[in-house]
VOGU-3710 file (C-alpha; in Angstrom, 3 decimals, decimal comma):
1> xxxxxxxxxx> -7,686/41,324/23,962  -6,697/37,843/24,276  -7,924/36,294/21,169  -5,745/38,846/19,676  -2,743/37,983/21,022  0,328/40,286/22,780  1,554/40,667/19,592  -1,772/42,378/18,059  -1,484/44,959/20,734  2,038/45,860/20,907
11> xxxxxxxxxx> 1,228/46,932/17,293  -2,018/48,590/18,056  0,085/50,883/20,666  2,731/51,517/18,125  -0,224/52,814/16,068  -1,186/55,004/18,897  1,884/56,364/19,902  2,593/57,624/15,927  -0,891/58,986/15,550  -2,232/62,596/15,698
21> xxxxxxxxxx> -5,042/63,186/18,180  -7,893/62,871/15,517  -6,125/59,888/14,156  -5,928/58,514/17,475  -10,000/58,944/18,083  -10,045/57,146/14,831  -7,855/54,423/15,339  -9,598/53,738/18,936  -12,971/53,668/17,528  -12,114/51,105/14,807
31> xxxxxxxxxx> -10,005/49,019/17,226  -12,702/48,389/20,094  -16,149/49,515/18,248  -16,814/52,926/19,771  -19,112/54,358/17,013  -21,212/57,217/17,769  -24,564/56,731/18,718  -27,135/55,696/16,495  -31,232/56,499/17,273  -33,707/53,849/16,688
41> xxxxxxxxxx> -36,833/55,057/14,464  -39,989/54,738/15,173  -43,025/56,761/17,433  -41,936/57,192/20,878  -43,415/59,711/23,862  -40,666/61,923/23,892  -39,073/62,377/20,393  -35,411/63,190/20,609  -33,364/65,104/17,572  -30,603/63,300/15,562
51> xxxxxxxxxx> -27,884/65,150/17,906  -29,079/64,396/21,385  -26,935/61,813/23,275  -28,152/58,348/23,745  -27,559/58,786/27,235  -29,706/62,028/27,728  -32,926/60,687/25,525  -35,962/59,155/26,152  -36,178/55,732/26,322  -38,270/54,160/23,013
61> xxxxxxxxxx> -40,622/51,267/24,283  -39,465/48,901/21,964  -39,452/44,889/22,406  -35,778/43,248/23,045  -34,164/42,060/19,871  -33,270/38,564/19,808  -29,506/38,180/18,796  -28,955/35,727/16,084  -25,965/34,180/17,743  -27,824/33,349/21,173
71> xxxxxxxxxx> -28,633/29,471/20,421  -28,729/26,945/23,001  -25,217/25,458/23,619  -24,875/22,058/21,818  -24,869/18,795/23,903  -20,843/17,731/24,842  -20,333/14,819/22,599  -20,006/11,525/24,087  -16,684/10,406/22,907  -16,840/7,130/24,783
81> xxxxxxxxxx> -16,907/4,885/21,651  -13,950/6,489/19,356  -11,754/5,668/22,993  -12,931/2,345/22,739  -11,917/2,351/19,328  -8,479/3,556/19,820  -7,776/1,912/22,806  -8,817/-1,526/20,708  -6,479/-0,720/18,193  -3,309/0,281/20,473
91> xxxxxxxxxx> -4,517/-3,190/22,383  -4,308/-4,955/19,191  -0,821/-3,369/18,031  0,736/-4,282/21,313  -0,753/-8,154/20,921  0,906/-8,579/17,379  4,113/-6,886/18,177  4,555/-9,617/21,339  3,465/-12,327/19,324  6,395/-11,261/16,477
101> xxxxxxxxxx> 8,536/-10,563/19,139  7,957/-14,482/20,884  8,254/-15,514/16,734  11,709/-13,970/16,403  12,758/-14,759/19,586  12,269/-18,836/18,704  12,931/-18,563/15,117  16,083/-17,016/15,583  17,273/-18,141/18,969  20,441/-19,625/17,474
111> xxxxxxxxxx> 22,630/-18,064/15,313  22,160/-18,331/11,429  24,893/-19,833/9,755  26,782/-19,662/6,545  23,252/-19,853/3,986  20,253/-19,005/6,406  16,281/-19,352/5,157  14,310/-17,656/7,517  10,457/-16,968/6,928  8,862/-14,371/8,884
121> xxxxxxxxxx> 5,288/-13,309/9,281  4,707/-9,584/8,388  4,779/-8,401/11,946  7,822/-10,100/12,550  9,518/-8,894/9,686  8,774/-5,569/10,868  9,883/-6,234/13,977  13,395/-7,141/13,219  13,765/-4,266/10,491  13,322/-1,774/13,303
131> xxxxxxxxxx> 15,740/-3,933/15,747  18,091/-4,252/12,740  17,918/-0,642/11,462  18,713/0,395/15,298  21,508/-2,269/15,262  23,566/-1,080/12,218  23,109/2,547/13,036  24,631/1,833/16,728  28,044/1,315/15,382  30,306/-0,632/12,575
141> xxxxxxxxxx> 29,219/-4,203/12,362  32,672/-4,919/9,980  34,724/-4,133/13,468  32,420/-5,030/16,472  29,202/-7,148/17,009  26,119/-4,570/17,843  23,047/-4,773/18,761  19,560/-3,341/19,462  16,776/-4,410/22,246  13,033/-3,340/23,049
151> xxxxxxxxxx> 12,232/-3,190/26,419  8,729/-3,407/26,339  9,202/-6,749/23,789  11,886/-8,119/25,875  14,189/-8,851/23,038  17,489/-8,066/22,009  18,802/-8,555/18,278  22,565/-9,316/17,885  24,483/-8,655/14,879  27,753/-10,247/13,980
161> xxxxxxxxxx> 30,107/-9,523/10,452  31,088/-12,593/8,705  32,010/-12,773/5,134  30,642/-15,933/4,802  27,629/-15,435/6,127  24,131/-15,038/4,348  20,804/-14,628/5,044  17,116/-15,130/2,663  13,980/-13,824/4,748  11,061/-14,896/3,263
171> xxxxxxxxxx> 8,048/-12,992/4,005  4,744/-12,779/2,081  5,929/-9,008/0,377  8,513/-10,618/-1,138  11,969/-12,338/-0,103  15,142/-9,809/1,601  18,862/-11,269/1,137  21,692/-10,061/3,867  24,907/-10,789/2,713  28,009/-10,450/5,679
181> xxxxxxxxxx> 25,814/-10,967/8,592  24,912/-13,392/10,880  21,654/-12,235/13,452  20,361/-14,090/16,474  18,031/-13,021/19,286  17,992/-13,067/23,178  15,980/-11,733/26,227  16,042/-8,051/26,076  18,788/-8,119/29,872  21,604/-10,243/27,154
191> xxxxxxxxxx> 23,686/-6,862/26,190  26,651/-9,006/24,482  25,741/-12,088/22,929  26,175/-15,581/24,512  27,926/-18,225/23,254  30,459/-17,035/20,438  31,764/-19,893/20,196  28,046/-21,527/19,180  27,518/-18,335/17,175  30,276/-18,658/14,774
201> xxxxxxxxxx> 29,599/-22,445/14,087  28,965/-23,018/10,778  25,885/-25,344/9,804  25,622/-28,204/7,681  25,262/-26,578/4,199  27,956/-25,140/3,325  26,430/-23,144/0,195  28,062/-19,780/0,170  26,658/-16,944/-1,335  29,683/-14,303/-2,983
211> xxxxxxxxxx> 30,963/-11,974/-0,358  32,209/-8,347/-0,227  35,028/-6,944/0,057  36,581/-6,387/3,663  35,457/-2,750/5,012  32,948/-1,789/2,470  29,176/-1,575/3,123  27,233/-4,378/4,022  24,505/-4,406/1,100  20,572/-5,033/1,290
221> xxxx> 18,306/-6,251/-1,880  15,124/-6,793/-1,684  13,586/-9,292/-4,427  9,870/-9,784/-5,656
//
């Protein structure tokens, strides 16, 4: 009985093996239908009494009952147009995530300094919150520069610890400060980032935002 399952009949012989022989007959019938024979009323050649077998009477000349459940198979629905509809919108996700990915790569292509502004479209924001999420939870920034890459984008997001460092992305939900780091982004095949020394040069403002304490966690606020 497949749409029962193994299970349904392991405990169906269980039944069976714990069951008297009436019990048995009883438990058999209800499992797989076997009821006794039932007569169908009505004037017929031959009449036949309530006890004689189904198999031994008369056959009734009666017209073929129609079952209920015998309806004509539906047409297969043509699923062409919800493809084309999800193949539109995978399209479109892979479009905007290149086009943040090409936005970060020239936005950030050199390292941000001491006090870094940075606005971002959405998609690139979300971009480098994956790429930076991925980063941080590769290793400890406060002891080693990190970093996290997508293949497909063919970027590569570099994180550095500084104290002095400090970044303000501006996006349209609101503005995110990072205080500690310094980010910059390369092809995805740069595994350490290039150029230290240009990395760690500091810009022309020299505004400093209020640092934390060597070894503790680098901290994230988001503002309205």
């Amino acid at each position: 009985m497949p749409r029962h399952g193994r299970a349904a009949l392991l405990r169906l012989a269980a039944w069976f093996e714990d069951a008297d022989p009436r019990s048995a007959d009883e438990i058999y019938t209800a499992a797989f239908a076997v009821h006794g024979a039932t007569h169908l009323g009505g004037p017929c050649d031959e009449p036949a009494g309530a006890t004689v077998s189904w198999w031994e009477a008369p056959l009734a000349s009666v017209a073929a009952a129609r079952l209920a459940s015998a309806l004509p198979a539906d047409a297969v629905r043509d699923h062409a147009e919800q493809r084309a509809r999800l193949r539109d919108a995978a399209e479109s996700s892979v479009h905007w995530r290149r086009s943040a990915a090409q936005e970060l790569h020239r936005v950030l292509a050199e390292a941000t300094g001491g006090d870094s502004r940075i606005r971002l479209s959405n998609p690139a924001m979300e971009v480098l919150m994956e790429l930076l999420t991925a980063a941080l939870g590769s290793g400890d920034a406060t002891r080693r520069a990190v970093s996290a890459g997508d293949l497909e984008l063919g970027i590569r997001l570099h994180v550095r610890h500084d104290p002095e460092a400090s970044i303000t992305l501006r996006g349209s939900g609101g503005d995110l400060s990072l205080e500690g780091l310094r980010l910059r982004v390369t092809p995805f095949d740069a595994a350490g980032e290039p150029d230290e020394a240009a990395a760690s040069r500091e810009p022309s403002d020299t505004h400093h935002s209020p640092t934390p304490a060597s070894g503790t966690a680098l901290p994230f606020a988001r503002e309205a």
